[in-house]
VOGU-3710 file (C-alpha; in Angstrom, 3 decimals, decimal comma):
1> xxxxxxxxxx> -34,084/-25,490/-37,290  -33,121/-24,486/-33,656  -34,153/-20,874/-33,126  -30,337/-18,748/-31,199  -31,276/-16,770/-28,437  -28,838/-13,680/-27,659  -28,216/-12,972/-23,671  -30,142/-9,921/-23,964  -33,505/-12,342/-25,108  -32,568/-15,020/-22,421
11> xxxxxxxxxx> -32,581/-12,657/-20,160  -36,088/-10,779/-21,390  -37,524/-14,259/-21,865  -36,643/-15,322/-17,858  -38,059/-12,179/-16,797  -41,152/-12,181/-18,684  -41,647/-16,177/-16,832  -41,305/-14,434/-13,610  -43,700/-11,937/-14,422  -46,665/-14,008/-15,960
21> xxxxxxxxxx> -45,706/-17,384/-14,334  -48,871/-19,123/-16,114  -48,029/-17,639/-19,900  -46,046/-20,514/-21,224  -42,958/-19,544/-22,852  -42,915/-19,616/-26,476  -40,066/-20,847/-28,264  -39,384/-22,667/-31,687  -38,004/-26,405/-30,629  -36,901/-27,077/-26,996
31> xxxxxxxxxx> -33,153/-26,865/-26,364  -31,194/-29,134/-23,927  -28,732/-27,599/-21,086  -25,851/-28,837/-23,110  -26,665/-26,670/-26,068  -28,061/-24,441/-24,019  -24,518/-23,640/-22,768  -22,752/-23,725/-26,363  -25,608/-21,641/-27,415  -24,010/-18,679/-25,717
41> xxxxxxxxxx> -20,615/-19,011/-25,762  -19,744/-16,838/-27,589  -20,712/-13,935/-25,492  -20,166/-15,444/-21,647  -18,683/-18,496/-20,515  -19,815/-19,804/-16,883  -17,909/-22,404/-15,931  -19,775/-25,129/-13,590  -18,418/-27,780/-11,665  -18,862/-32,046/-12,339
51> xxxxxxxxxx> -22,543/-31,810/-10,501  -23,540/-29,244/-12,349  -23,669/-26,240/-9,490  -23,167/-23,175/-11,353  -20,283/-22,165/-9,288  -17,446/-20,674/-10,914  -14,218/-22,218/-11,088  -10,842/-20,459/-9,704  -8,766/-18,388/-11,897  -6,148/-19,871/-13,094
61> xxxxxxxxxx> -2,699/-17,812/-11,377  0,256/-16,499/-13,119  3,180/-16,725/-10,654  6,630/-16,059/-11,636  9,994/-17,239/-10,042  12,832/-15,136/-8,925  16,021/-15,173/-10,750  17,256/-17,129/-7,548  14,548/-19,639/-7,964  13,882/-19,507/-4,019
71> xxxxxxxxxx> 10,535/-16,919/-4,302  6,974/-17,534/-6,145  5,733/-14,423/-7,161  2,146/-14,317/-7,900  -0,080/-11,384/-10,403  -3,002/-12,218/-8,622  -3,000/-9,818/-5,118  -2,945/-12,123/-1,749  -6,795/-11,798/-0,127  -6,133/-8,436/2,405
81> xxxxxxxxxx> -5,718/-5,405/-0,244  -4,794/-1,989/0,653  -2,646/-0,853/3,361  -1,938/-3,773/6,417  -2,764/-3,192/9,619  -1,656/-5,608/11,520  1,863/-4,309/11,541  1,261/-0,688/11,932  0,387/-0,326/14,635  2,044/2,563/16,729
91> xxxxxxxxxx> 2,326/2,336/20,844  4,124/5,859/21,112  2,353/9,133/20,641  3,970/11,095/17,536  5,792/14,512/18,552  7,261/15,803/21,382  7,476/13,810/23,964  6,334/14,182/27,652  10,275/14,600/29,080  11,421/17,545/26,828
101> xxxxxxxxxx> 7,576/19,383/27,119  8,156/18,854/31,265  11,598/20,334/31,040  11,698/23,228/28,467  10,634/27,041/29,368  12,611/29,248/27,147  15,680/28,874/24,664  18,565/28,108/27,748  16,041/25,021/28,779  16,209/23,960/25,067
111> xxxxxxxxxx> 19,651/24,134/24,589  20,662/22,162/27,585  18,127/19,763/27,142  20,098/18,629/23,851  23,595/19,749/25,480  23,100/18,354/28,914  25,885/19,688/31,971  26,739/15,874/32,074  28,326/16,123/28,464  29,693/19,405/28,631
121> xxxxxxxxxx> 31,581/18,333/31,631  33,682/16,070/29,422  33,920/18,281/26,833  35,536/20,874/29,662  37,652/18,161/31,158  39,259/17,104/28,033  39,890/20,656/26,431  41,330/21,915/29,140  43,231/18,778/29,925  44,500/19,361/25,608
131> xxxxxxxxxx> 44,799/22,895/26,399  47,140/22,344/29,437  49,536/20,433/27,110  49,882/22,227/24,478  50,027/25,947/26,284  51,169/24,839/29,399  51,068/27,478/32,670  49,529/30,391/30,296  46,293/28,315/29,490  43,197/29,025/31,678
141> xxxxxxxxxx> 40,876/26,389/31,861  37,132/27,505/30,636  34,099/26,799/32,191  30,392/25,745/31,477  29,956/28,959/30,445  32,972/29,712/28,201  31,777/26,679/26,253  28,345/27,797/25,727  29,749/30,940/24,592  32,014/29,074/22,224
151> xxxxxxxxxx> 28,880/26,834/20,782  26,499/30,369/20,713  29,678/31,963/18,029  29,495/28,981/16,281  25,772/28,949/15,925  25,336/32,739/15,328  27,681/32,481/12,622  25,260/29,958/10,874  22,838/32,075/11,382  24,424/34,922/9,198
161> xxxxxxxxxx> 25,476/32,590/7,143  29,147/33,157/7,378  29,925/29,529/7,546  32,791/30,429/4,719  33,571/33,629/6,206  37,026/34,768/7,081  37,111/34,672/11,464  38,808/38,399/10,980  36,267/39,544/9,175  33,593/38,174/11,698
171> xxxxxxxxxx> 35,192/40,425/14,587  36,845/43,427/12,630  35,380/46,526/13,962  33,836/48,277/11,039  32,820/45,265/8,878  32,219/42,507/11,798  29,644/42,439/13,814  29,250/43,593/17,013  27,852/40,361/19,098  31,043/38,112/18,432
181> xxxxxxxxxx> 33,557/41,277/20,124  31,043/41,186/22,985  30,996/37,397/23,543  34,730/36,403/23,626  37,738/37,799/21,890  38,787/36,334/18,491  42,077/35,105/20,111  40,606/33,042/22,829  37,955/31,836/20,102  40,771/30,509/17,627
191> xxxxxxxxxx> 42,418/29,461/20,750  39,350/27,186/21,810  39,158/25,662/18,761  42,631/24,553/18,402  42,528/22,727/21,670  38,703/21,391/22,142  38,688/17,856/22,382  35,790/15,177/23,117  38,607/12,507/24,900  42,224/11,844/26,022
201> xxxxxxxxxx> 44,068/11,030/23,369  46,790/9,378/25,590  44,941/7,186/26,013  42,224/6,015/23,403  41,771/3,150/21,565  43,787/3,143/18,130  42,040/0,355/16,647  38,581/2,531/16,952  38,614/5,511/14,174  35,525/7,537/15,982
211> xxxxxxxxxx> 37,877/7,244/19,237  38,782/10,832/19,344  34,407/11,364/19,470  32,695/8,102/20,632  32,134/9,066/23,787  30,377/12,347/23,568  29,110/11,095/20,208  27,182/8,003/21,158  25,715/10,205/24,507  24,663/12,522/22,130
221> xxxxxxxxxx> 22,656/10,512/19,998  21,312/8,664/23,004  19,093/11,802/23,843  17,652/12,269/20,151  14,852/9,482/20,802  13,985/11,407/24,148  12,807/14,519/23,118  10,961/12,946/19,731  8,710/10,520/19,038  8,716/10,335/14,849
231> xxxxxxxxxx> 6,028/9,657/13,549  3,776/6,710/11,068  6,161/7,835/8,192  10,046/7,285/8,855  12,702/7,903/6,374  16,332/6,097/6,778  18,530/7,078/4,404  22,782/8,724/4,023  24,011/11,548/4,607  26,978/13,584/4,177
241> xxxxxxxxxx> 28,283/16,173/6,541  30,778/18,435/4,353  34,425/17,977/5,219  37,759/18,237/4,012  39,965/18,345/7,345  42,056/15,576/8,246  39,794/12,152/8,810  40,500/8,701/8,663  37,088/8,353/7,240  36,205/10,859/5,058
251> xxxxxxxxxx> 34,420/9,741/2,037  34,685/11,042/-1,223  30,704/11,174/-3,215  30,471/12,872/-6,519  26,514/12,881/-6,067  26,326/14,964/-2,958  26,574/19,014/-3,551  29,777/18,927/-0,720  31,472/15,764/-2,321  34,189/15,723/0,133
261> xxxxxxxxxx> 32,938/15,014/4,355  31,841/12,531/6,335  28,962/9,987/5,672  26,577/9,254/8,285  23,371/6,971/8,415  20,140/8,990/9,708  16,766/7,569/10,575  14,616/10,635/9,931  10,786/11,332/10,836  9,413/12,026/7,004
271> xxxxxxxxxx> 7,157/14,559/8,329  9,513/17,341/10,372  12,691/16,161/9,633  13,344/15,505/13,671  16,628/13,503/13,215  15,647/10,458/15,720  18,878/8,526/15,079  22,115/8,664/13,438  25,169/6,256/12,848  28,514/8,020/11,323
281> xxxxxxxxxx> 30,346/5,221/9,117  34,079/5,207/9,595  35,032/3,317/6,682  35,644/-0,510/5,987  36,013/-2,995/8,718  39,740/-2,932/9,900  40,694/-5,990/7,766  39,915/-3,901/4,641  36,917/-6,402/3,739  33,776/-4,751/2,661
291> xxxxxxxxxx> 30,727/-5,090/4,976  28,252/-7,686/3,739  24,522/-6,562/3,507  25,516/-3,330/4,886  21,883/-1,799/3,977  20,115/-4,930/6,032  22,147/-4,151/8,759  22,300/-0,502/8,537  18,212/0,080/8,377  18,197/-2,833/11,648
301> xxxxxxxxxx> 20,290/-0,630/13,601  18,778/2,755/12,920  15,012/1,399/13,958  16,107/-0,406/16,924  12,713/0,831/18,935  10,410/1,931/16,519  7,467/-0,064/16,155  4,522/0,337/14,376  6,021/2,524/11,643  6,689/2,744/7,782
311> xxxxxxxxxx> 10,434/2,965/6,726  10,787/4,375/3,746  14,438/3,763/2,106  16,206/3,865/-1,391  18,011/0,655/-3,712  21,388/0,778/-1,531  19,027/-0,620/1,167  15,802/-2,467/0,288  15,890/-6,356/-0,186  13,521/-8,787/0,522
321> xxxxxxxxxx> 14,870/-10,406/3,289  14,977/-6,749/4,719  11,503/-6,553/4,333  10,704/-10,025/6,354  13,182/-8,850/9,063  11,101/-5,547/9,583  7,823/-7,645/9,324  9,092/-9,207/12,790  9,917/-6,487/14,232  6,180/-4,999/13,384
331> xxxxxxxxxx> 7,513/-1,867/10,664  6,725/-2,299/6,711  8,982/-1,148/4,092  8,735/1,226/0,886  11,674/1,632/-1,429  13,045/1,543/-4,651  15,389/-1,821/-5,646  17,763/-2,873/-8,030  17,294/-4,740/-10,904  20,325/-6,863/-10,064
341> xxxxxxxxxx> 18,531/-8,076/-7,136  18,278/-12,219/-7,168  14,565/-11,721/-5,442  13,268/-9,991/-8,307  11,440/-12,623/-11,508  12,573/-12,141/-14,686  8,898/-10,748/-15,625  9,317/-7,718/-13,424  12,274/-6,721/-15,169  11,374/-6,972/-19,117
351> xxxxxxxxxx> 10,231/-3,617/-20,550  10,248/-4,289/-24,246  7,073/-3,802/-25,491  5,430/-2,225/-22,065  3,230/0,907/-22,903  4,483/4,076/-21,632  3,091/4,702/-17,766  2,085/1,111/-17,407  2,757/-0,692/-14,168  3,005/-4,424/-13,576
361> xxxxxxxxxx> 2,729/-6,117/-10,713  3,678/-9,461/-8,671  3,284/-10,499/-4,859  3,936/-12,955/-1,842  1,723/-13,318/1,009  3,984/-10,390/2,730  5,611/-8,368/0,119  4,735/-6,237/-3,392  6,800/-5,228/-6,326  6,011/-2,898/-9,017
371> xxxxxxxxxx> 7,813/-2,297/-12,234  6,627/1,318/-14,086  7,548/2,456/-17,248  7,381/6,361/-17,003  9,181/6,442/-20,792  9,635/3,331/-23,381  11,983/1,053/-22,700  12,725/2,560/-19,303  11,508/1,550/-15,921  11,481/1,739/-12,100
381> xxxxxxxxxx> 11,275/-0,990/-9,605  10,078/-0,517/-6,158  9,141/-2,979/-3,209  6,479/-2,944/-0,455  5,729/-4,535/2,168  3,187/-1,707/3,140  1,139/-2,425/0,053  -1,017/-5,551/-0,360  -2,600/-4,250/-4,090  -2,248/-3,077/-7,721
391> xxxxxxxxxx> -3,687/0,460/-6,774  -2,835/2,661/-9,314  -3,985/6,266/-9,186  -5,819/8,378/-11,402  -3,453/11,122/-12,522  -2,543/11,441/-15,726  1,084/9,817/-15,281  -0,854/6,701/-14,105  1,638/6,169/-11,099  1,056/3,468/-8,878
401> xxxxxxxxxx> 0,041/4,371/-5,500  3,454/2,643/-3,839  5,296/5,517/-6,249  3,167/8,395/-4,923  3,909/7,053/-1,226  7,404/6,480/-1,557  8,150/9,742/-3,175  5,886/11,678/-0,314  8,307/10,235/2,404  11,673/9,760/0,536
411> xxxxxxxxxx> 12,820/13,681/1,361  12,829/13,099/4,980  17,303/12,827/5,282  17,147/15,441/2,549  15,489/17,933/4,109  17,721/17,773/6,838  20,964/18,498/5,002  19,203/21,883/4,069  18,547/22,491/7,854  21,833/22,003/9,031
421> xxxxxx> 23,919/23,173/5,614  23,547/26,850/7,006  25,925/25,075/10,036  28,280/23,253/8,222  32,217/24,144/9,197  33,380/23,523/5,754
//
């Protein structure tokens, strides 16, 4: 009978040949390669090729097809793991850049580098040019001063937080305070504001609903990428300015603490919050027709420039064609997606019978998508194209490492409503 060797005693057996190469090895009957390989089986399987190599043969791959049919997924990670390089690379030194450190001294320099004399010129032409119509003779026209004392009231009242303050109570004698007597008189205050205006409204374009602002507005915003340079980490994402004046485009969102104000679009550095860009949306195009791919579009426009950088965004934005159009443009992508999402394969989505905190992966050359299950029967789906493995970290909620990343940068926009709530004019 044919003695059965374990590995363990093929292994002893080899090593004892190499040791004592003239001991012949001792063994009950002399087994061929072909039962040799039988033999063990049962404990490890190499796989050779036809001539008998010893190489080992490919795994086989479990891919998976989108619901759309137009994407192969795969399980098996594409050959670079870990974070890519090749798109993140940054050309522009994070922080403050070399024009606003050249040009600010104190607080004034500051101030005027964000409220330049070339926009408060139009802001003084127009209000007084409003102010002349409506009060006629008796209105005296204010000057670059007069509107820097206007903006200082506004922002010293955000500073005491008396954003929902009555304006008597701000300048009454024994329960006001003293500053906003000393700067201008509550009547020509409530007499600025009823008049300031950004344009000529005799002669704006109906058809545009930012009209009354565009002008100023769009200047505006064309100084935020001077003074900042974000940095690797850049969060786009909405936000909403309380308001509940008269607007064409106010928009109504039970899930923000204001509700009631007006939506804009902010590209945000994750870090500091610096807000490098923003986009206020007015509403539906002027046919009534809902914008399609508004998120594509949306996260194009607000990174026009960047380069090198990681946008981090939530499901009303991230798609995979998003994530290609980025890839060109040399920025990745991190954010959470719906289910409902024709890119996704069917195998991301099932969660019946998934363990609690498991994760399960699939990829394309370029992109990554995770499904976790923090509870049974529940899950969350986020895409990558930052991400190029199935690195899950060793905490004890087992949360894979494009989680932890997208939740470190998601609270960029966020963090910047709390900023600026102290200011709001609600």
């Amino acid at each position: 009978m044919k003695r059965r060797f374990t590995v363990q005693e093929a292994l002893d057996h080899i090593l004892a040949e190499n040791d004592a190469e003239d001991t012949p090895s001792v063994t009950d009957e002399p087994v061929s390669e072909e039962d040799d390989a039988i033999e063990y089986e049962s404990e490890y399987t190499d796989s050779s090729d036809e001539e008998g190599t010893g190489a080992e043969a490919a795994p086989v791959t479990e891919t998976y097809k989108s619901k759309k049919g137009n994407i192969t997924w795969s399980a098996i990670p594409p050959v670079s793991h870990g974070r890519e390089a090749a798109e993140n690379v940054m050309k522009m030194t994070p922080g403050i850049t070399r024009f606003a450190l050249t040009r600010v001294s104190d607080i004034k320099t500051c101030f005027d580098l964000f409220m330049p004399l070339s926009l408060k010129k139009v802001i003084i032409a127009m209000t007084n040019l409003e102010g002349k119509k409506v009060h006629g003779d008796t209105w005296k026209d204010i000057d670059e001063e007069c509107l820097d004392a206007f903006i200082g009231v506004l922002l010293l009242a955000g500073v005491y937080r008396s954003s929902n303050e009555a304006l008597t109570s701000l300048w009454d004698v024994s329960t006001g305070r003293s500053i906003f007597r000393a700067t201008m008189s509550l009547q020509t205050f409530q007499m600025i504001s009823r008049v300031l205006r950004f344009d000529n409204r005799d002669t704006r374009a109906r058809s545009d609903k930012l009209a009354p602002i565009k002008d100023v507005w769009d200047r505006w915003v064309k100084l935020l990428p001077l003074m900042f340079n974000p940095g690797p980490e850049v969060t786009v994402d909405e936000r909403l300015l309380p308001f509940r004046g008269k607007c064409p485009f106010w928009q109504y969102m039970p899930s923000k603490p204001g509700k009631y104000g007006i939506k804009i679009w902010a590209a945000c550095d994750a870090k500091t919050s610096y807000a490098w860009n923003l986009q206020i949306y007015t509403g539906k195009l002027a046919a009534g027709i809902p914008e399609k791919n508004q998120g594509k579009r949306v996260i194009l426009d607000m990174t026009t420039g960047l380069r090198g950088h990681n946008i981090t965004c939530d499901n009303f934005f991230t798609s995979y064609d998003l994530g290609q159009e980025l890839l060109k443009r040399k920025l990745t992508m991190v954010g959470t997606i719906r289910k409902n999402k024709p890119e996704l394969p069917l195998e991301i989505l099932q969660v019946k019978d998934r363990a609690p905190l498991s994760s399960k992966f699939a990829f394309t050359e370029t992109t990554s998508v995770v499904s976790y299950c923090p509870k049974k029967n529940r899950s969350v789906i986020l895409m990558s194209t930052l991400h190029k493995d199935a690195a899950v970290s060793t905490r004890s909620d087992k949360k894979p490492e494009i989680i932890l990343d997208y939740n470190k940068n998601k609270g960029g926009v966020d963090t910047l409503d709390k900023l600026t709530a102290t200011y709001t004019c609600q």
